[in-house]
C-alpha positions as CSV (number, residue, x, y, z in Angstrom):
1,X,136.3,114.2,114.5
2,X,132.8,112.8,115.3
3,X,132.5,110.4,112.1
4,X,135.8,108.7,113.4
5,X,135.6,104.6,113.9
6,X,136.0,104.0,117.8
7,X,139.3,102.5,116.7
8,X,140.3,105.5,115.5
9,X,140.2,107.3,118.5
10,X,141.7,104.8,120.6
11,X,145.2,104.7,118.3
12,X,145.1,108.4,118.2
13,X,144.4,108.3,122.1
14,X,148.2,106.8,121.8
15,X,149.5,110.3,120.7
16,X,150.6,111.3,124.3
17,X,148.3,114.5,125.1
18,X,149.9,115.3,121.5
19,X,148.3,119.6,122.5
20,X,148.9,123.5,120.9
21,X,151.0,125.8,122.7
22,X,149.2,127.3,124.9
23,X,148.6,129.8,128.4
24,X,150.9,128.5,130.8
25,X,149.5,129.4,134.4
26,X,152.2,129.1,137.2
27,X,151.0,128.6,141.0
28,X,151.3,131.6,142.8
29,X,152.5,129.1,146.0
30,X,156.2,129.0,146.8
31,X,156.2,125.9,147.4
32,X,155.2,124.7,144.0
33,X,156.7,124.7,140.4
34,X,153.7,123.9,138.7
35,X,152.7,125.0,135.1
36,X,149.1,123.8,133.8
37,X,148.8,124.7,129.4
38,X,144.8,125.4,128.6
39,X,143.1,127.8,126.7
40,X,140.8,130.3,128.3
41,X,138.1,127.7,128.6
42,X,140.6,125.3,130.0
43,X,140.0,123.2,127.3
44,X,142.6,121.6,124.6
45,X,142.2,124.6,121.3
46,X,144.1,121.9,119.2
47,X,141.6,119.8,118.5
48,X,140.5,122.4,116.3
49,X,141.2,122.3,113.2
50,X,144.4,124.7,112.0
51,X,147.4,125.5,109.3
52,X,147.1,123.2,107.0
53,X,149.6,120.4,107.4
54,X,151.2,118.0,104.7
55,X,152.3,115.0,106.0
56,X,154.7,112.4,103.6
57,X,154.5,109.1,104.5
58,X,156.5,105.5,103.7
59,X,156.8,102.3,105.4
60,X,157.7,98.9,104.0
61,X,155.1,96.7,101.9
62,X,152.6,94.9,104.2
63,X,153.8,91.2,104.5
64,X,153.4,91.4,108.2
65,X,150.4,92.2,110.5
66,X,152.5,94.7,112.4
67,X,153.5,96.3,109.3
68,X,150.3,96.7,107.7
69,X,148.7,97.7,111.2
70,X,151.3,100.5,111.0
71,X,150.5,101.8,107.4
72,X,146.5,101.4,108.2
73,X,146.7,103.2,111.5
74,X,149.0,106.6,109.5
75,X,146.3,106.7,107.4
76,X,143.4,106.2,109.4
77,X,144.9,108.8,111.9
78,X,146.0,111.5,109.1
79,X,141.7,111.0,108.0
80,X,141.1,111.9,111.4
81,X,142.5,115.9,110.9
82,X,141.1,118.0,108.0
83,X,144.2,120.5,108.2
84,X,146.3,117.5,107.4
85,X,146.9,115.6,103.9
86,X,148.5,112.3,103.5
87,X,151.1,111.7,100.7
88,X,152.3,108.2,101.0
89,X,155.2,106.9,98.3
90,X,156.2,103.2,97.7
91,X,158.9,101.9,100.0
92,X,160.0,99.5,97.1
93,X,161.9,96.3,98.1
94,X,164.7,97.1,99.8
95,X,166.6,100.5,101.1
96,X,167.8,101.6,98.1
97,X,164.2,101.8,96.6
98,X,162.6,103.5,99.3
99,X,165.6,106.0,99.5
100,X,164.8,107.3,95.9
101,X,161.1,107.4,96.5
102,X,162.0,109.2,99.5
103,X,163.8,111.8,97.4
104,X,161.3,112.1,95.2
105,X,159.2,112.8,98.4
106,X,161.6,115.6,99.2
107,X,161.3,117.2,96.4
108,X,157.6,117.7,97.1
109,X,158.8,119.5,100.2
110,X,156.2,118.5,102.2
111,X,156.1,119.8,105.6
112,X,157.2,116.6,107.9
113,X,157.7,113.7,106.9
114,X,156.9,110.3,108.9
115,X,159.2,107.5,107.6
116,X,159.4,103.8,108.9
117,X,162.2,102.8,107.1
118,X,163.8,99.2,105.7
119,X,166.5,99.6,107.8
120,X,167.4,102.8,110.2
121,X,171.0,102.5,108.9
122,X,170.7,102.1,105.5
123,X,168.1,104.9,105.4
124,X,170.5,107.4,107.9
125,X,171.3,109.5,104.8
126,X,167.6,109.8,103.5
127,X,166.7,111.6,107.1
128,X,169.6,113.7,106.9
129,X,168.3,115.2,103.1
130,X,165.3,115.5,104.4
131,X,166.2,117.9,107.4
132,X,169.2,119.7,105.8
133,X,166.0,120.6,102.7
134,X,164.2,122.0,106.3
135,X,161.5,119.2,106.6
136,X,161.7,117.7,110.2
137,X,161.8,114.1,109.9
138,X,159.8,111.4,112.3
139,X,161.7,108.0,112.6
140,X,159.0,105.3,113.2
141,X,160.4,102.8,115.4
142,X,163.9,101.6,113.4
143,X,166.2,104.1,114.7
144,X,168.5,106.5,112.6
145,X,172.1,106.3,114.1
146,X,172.7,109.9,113.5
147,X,170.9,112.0,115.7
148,X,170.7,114.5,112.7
149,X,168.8,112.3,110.5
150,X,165.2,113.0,112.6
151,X,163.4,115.7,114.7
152,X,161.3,112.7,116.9
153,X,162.0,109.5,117.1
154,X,159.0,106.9,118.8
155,X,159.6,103.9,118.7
156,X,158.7,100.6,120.7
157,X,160.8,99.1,123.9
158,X,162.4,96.1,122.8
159,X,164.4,95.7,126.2
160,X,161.5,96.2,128.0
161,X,159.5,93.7,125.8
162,X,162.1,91.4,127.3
163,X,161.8,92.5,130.8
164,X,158.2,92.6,130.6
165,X,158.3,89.0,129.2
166,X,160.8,87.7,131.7
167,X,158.9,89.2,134.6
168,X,155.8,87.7,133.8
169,X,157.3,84.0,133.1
170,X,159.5,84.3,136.6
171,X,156.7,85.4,138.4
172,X,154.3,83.2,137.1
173,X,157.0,79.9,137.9
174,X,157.9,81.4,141.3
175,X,154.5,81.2,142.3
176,X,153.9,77.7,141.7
177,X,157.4,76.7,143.4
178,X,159.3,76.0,140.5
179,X,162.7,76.6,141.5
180,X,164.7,75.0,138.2
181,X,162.4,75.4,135.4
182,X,163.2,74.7,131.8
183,X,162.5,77.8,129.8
184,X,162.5,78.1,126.3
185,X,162.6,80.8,123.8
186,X,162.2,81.7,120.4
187,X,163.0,84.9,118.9
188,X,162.7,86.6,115.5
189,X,165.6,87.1,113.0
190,X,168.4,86.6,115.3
191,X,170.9,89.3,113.2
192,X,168.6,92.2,113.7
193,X,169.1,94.6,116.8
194,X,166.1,94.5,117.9
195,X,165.8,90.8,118.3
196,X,169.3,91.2,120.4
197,X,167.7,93.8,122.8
198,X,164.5,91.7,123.1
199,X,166.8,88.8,124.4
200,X,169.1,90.7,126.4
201,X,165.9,92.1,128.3
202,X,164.9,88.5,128.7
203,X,168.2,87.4,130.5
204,X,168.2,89.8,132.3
205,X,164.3,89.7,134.0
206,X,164.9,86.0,134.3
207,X,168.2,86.3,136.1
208,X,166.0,88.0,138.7
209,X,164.9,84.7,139.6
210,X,167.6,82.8,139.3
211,X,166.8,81.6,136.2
212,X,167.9,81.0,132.3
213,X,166.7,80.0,129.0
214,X,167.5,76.3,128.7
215,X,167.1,76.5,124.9
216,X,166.9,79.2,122.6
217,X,165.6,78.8,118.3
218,X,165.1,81.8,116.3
219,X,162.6,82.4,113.6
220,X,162.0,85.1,111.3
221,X,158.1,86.7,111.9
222,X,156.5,84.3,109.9
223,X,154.1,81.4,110.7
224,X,156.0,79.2,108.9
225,X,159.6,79.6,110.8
226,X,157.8,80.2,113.8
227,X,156.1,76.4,113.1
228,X,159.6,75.0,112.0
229,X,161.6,76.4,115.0
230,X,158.4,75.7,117.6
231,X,159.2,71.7,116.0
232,X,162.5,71.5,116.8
233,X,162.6,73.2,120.3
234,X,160.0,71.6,121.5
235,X,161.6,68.0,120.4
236,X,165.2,69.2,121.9
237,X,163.0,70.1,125.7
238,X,160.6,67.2,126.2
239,X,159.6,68.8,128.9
240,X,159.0,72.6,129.1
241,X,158.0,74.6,132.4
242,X,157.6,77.9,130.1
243,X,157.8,79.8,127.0
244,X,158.4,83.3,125.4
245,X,158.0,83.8,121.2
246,X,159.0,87.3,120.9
247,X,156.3,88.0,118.0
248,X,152.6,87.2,117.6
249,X,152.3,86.7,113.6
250,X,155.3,83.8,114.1
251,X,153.0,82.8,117.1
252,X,150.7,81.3,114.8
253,X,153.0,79.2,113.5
254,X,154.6,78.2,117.2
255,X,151.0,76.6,118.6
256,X,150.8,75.1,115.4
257,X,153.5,73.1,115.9
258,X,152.7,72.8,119.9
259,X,149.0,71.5,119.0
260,X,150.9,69.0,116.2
261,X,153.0,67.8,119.4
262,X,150.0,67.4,121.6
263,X,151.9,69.8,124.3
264,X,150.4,70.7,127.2
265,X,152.9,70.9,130.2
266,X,153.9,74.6,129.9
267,X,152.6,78.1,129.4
268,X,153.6,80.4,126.5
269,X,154.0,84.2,126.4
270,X,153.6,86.3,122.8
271,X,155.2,89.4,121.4
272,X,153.3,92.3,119.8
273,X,149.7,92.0,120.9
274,X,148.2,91.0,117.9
275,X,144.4,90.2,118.1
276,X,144.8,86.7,117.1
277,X,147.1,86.4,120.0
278,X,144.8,88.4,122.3
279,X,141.6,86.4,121.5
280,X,143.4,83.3,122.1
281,X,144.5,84.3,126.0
282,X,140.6,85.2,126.0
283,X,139.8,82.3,124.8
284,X,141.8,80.5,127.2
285,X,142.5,77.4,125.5
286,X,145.5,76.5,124.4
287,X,148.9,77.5,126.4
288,X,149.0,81.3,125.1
289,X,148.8,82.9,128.6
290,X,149.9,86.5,127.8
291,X,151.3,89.2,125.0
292,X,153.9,91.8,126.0
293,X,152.9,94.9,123.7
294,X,154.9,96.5,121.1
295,X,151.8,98.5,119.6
296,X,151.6,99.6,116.1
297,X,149.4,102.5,117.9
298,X,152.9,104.4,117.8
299,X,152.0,105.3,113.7
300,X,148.9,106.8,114.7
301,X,150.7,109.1,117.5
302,X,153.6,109.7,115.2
303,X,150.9,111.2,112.8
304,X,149.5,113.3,115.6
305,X,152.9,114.7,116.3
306,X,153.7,115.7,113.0
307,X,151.0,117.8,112.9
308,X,151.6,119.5,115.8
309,X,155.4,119.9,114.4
310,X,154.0,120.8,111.9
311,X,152.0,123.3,113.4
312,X,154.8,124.5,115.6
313,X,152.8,123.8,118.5
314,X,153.6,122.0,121.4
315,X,151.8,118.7,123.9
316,X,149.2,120.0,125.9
317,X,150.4,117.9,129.1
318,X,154.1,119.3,128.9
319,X,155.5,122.7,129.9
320,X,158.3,122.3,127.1
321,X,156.8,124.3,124.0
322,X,157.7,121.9,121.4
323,X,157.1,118.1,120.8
324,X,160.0,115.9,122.2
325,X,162.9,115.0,120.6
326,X,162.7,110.7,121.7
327,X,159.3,109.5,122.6
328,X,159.8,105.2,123.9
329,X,156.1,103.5,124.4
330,X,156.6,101.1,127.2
331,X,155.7,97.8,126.6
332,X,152.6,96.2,129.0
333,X,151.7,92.9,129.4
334,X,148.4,91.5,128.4
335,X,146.5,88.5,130.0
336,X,143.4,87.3,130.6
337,X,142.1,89.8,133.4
338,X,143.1,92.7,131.8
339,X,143.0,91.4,127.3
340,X,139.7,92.9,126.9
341,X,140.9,96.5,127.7
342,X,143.2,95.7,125.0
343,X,141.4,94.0,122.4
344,X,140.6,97.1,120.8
345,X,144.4,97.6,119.9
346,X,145.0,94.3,118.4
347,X,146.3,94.4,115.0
C-alpha cells in the first residue's frame, strides 16, 4: 500500500480499525475485563495481503458530487488491496434497472457485494437474493427495511446532521445575545426520509435554545433549486439572523442567489462537507461559516469491511470476531479553526 495517493489512505483511514481475527490477550487483574487483538508482533497481520476477495459494486450514476465522491472513493479503496477485485455494474436510471443488473451481479456470485442503492425500499428484495444465494450484502447509506436484505449497514447520521447543525447555529446566536432570531432553512427534496430526519434533528437542537425555523424552502441537491429556493426565502425574511442548507452541491446555488441579493446580515451553515464548501469557510468571505459532515469516506470503509467479511475476519479494535452488523458515522462540524484538518476529505 505504499503507491497509494495520501487521499487514499485518509478515506480508508475511515474504515473503523477495519482488523483480522486475531490473539485476544485478557488481563490477568480481577479488576479488569480487558481484551487487546494483535498478532505476535503486536502489530495489525491484516494489512497483509490475504484470500482473494471479490467485491461487486453499484451505486447510482454520478449527477451529484456526493455520489460520484462515493463511486470514486469504492474504487480507489478496492485499488488499495491486491487480494481484492472490483466488479462494478450500471445502476441504470431508476430501481428497476439496477435491480436487474444486480441480478446479473448475483449470478457472478461474487463474494460480498457493496450496493448503494436508488432507493433502500425499492431495492429491499435485491439484498434479500443476494443473501438467500449466500453473498453477504453491504447497504451503503440508503437503508434496506428488512433487516434480512444486508449483513452491514453504514450509513451517514442524518438526525445528527441536524443536531449538529442546530447546535452550532444556537450556540453561535446565544453568544452574541440574540434571544429571538430569525432562522431560516432550506433542505433537499422534502419527500425523502432523510431530508425528514435532517429536519427533525434541526427542531430539535434549536428547541434547545428556545428557538425555531422562521421559514423553511426545500430544494432538491442541485445548484439550480438551491439558487431558486435561496431567492425566494431570502425575499420572504428580509432580515435573517441565521441559516442552515442541508447540502453543499445545492450550496452553490444558495450564495448564488445570497451574493445576487447583496446579503450580508446572517451566517450560513452547509451540509455534506464538500471542498467547495470547505474552501469557502477557509476563505472566509462570504457568509458560509461551517459544514456539518455526512462523508462519502463511508464507501471507502464499506470497501474495507467487505474484505474483511469477506475474509471472515474480524476489526482489530473490537473483541467481537466478526464485523458489525450497523456501523452510523457521526456527523462533525467543520469551521474555520478546525476546515484544514478536513480539507483532505472534501469531495
Amino acid at each position: 500500500m505504499n503507491d497509494m495517493s495520501r487521499r487514499r489512505i485518509l478515506f480508508g483511514g475511515a474504515a473503523l480499525g477495519a482488523g483480522a481475527l486475531l490473539t485476544a490477550c485478557t488481563s490477568n487483574d480481577p479488576g479488569e475485563n480487558t481484551q487487546i487483538k494483535t498478532d505476535a508482533s503486536g502489530s495489525n497481520a491484516n494489512a497483509a495481503p490475504g484470500t482473494k476477495v471479490i467485491i461487486g459494486f453499484s451505486a447510482p450514476a454520478a449527477d451529484h458530487g456526493w455520489v460520484a465522491a462515493i463511486t470514486n472513493n469504492a474504487k480507489a479503496q478496492a485499488q488499495a488491496y491486491p487480494d481484492v477485485e472490483f466488479r462494478s455494474v450500471e445502476a441504470g436510471a431508476d430501481a428497476a434497472a439496477q435491480r436487474a443488473a444486480l441480478s446479473t451481479l448475483i449470478a457472478q456470485k461474487p463474494n460480498v457485494i457493496v450496493l448503494l442503492p436508488h432507493d433502500g425500499k425499492e431495492l429491499n428484495s435485491a439484498g434479500l437474493e443476494a443473501m438467500k444465494a449466500g453473498i453477504p450484502v453491504i447497504n451503503l447509506d440508503r437503508a434496506f427495511p428488512d433487516r434480512g436484505a444486508y449483513r452491514l449497514q453504514i450509513k451517514g447520521d442524518n438526525f445528527g446532521m441536524g443536531l449538529a447543525a442546530g447546535n452550532y447555529i444556537g450556540e453561535q446566536l446565544k453568544a452574541k445575545g440574540v434571544s429571538n432570531p430569525q432562522i431560516g432553512e432550506i433542505p433537499g427534496i422534502d419527500s425523502l426520509e432523510l431530508t425528514q430526519e435532517r429536519s427533525a434533528g434541526f427542531r430539535e437542537a434549536l428547541a434547545t435554545f428556545g428557538f425555531k425555523v422562521a421559514n423553511r424552502r426545500p430544494a432538491e441537491f442541485t445548484a439550480d433549486t438551491g439558487q431558486r429556493a435561496a431567492t425566494e426565502l431570502l425575499q420572504a425574511v428580509p432580515k435573517m439572523d441565521a441559516l442552515w442548507n442541508h447540502d453543499d452541491d445545492q450550496g452553490i446555488g444558495v450564495l448564488a442567489a445570497v451574493n445576487q441579493a447583496g446579503r450580508k446580515e446572517f451566517f450560513m451553515v452547509g451540509g455534506a462537507g464538500s471542498k467547495a464548501a470547505i474552501d469557502a469557510i477557509i476563505a472566509d468571505n462570504s457568509v458560509l461559516k461551517a459544514t456539518v459532515t455526512y462523508s462519502p469516506s463511508m464507501a471507502s470503509s464499506a470497501i474495507s469491511l467487505a474484505r474483511l467479511i469477506g475474509q471472515n475476519k474480524g476489526m482489530t479494535d473490537l473483541v467481537e470476531l466478526q464485523v458489525p452488523k450497523e456501523i452510523t458515522l457521526a456527523s462533525e462540524t467543520i469551521t474555520k479553526e478546525n476546515a484544514a484538518q478536513y480539507a483532505k476529505l472534501g469531495f
